[in-house]
C-alpha positions as a printed Julia matrix, in Angstrom:
240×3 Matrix{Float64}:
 -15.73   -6.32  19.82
 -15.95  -10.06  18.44
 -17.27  -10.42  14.97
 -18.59  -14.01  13.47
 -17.64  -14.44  10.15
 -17.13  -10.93   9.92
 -20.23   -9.62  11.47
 -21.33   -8.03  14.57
 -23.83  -10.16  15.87
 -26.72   -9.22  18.0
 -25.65   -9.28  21.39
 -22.78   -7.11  20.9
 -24.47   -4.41  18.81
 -27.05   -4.02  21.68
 -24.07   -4.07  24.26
 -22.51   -1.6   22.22
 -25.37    0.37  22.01
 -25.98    0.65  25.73
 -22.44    1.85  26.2
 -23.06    4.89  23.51
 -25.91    5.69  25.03
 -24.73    6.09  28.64
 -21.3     7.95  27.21
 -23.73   10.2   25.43
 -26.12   11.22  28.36
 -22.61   12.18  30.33
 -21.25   13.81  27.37
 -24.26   14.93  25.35
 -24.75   15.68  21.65
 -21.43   15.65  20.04
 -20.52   12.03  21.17
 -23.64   10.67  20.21
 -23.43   11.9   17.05
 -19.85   10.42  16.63
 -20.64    7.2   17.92
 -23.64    6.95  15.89
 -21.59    6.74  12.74
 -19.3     4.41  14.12
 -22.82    1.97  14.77
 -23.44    2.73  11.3
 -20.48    1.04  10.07
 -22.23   -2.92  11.59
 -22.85   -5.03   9.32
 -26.22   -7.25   9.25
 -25.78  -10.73   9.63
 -28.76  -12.4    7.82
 -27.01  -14.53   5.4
 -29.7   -14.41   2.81
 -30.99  -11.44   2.37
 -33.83  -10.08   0.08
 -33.2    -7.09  -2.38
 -35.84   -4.22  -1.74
 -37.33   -4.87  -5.14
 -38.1    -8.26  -4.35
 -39.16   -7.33  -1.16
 -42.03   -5.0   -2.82
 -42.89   -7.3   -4.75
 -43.33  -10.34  -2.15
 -45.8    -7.59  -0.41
 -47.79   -6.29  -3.2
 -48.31  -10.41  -4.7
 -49.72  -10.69  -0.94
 -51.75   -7.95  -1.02
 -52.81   -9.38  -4.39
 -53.9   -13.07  -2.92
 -55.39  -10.75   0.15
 -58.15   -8.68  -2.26
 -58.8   -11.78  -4.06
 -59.16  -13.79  -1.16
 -56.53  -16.4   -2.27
 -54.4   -16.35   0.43
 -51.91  -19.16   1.14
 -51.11  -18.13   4.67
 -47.31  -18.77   4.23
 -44.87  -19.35   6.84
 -47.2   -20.23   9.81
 -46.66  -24.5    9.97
 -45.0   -25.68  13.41
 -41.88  -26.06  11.08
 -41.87  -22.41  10.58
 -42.17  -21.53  13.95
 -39.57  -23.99  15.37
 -36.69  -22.54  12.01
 -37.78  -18.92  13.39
 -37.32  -19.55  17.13
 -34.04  -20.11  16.47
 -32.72  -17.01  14.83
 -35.08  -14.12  12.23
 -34.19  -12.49   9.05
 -37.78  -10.32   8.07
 -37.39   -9.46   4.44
 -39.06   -6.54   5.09
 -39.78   -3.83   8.28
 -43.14   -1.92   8.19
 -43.76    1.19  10.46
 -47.27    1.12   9.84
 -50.52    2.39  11.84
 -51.88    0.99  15.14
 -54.83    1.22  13.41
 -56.94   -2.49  13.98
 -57.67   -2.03  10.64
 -54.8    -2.79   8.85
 -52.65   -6.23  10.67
 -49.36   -6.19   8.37
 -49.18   -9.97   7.84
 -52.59  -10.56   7.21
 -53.04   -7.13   4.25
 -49.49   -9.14   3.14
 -50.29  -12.64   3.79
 -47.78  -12.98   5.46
 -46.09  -15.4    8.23
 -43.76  -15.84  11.15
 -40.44  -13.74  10.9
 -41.28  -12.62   7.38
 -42.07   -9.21   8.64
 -40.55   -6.8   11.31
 -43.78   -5.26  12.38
 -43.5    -1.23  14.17
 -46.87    0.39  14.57
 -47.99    3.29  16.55
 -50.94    5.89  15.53
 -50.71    7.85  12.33
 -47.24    5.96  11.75
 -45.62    8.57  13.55
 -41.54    8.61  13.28
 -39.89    8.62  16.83
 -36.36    7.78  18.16
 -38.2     4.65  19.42
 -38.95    3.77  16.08
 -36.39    4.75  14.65
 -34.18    2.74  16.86
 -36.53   -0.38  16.31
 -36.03    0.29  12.53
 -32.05    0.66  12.63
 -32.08   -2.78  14.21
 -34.33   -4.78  11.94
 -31.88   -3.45   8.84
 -28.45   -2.87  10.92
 -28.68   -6.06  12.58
 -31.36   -8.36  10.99
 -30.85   -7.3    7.3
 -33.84   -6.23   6.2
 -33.11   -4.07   3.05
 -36.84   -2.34   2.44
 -38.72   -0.11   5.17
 -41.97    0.65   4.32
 -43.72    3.3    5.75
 -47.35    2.23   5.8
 -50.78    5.29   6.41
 -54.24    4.34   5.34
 -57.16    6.24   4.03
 -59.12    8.05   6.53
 -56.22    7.73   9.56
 -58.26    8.73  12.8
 -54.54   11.01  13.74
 -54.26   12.66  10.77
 -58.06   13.55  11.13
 -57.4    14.66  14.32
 -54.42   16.52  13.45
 -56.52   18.24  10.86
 -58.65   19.32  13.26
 -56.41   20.79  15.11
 -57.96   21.02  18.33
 -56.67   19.93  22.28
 -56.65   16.33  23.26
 -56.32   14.23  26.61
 -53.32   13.04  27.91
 -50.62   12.24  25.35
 -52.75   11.8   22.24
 -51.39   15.23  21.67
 -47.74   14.56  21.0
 -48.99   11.77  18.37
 -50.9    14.5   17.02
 -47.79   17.07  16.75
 -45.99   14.62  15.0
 -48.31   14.95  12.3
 -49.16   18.52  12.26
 -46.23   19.23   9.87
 -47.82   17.41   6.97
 -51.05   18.76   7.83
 -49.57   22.25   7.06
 -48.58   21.33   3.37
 -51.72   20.51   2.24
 -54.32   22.87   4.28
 -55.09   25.27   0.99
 -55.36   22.72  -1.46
 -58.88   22.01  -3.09
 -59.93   18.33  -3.53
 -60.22   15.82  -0.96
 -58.14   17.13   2.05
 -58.5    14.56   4.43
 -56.81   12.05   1.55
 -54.44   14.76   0.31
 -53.31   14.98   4.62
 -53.11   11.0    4.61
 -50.21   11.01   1.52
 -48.48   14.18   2.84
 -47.87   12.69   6.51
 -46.85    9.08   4.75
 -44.44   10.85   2.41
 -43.35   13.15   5.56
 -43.12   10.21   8.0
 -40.91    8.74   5.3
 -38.45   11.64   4.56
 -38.24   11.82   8.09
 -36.59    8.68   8.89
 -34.62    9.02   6.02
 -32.94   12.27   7.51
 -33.05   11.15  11.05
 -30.66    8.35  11.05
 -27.26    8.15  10.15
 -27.29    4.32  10.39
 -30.41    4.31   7.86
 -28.74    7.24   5.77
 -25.41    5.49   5.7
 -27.29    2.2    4.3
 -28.99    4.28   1.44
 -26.08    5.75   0.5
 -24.66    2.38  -0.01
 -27.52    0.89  -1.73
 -28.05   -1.66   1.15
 -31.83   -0.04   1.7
 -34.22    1.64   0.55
 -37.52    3.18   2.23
 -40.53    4.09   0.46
 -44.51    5.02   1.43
 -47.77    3.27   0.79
 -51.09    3.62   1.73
 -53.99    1.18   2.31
 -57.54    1.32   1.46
 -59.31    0.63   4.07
 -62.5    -0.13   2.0
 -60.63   -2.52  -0.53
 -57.82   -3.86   1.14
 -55.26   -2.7   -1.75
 -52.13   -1.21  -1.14
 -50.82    1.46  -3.03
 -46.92    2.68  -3.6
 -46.98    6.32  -2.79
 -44.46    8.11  -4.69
């Protein structure tokens, strides 16, 4: 495959990908896995990218301005839209809720191409997000993932509950069950206690999912880590 200036560039990492992942439904398992670790081995090309330390901290000074109602809206002139049509390098990826509540760019004041946005309910890991997530590091560069719940999450509620739902709200819901378990005979507030658990679970999960994501914390190239917003406030919080 051709490389430019020693990277894989976008088009042939997705070509590459479709051909692994029509070899792997004829040959199942074992040649997925092998040909996973040779994906891992692309390099990103953004050729400026952003540690994750300053990454959190570009988030959490946005997050600042957005409590205090200073915002500066960065990164949204017709200048910045024309430089991002061209090519994007998001210093950060968030796999946050779908909740309406909680817009990444606006809790981060943030602009166009600074962040590579996934959301679905309860932030629930998938191999479509995880997939989305390999590309915005493998590819695009970004060298922080940030796993993003909030307080009182309408899924994790549910999944607390614990009781049947139409259609395919359900397999949301079982995605989220597992944290749910960890924290059902605690005493305090259990519906915040459930919140943290599935963040920090969401997060070890995509950490032990991937080998391209795996492969890049090994190396020091990325590094994931959970937070949860206040829905009442508008804070975000680094959940350890």
């Amino acid at each position: 495959m051709s490389r430019v200036n020693g990277f894989l560039g976008r088009r042939n990492f997705l070509k590459f990908a479709s051909v692994v992942g029509i070899a792997a439904t004829a040959f199942g398992d074992s040649f997925w896995n092998t040909e996973q670790t040779a994906v891992a081995d692309i390099h990103p090309d953004n050729p400026n990218p952003v540690s994750s330390n300053e990454a959190i901290r570009r988030l959490l000074d946005g997050n600042q301005r957005f409590i205090e109602q200073k915002r500066k809206y960065p990164d949204q002139s017709l200048e910045r839209l024309r430089l991002v049509a061209k090519a994007q390098y998001p210093f950060a990826a968030i796999l946050g809720c779908a909740d309406s509540r909680v817009p990444a760019e606006i809790v981060f004041d943030q602009g166009l191409g600074d962040l590579f946005v996934v959301r679905v309910a309860g932030n629930v890991v998938s191999d479509t997000v995880i997939g989305s997530l390999e590309y915005s590091t493998a590819v695009l560069g970004s060298q922080l993932i940030m796993v993003l719940g909030h307080r009182r999450c309408g899924a994790v509620a549910e999944a607390i509950k614990n009781e049947p739902l139409p259609g395919r709200i359900g397999l949301i819901i079982e995605g989220i069950k597992p944290s749910v378990e960890k924290v059902k005979f605690r005493t305090g507030d259990n519906m915040q206690d459930a919140v943290i658990a599935n963040i920090q679970y969401q997060t070890e999960k995509l950490q032990e999912s991937s080998t391209i994501l795996a492969k890049l914390l090994r190396e020091g190239k990325l590094k994931i880590v959970g937070a949860c917003y206040d829905i009442d406030t508008g804070k975000i919080n680094i959940i350890n």
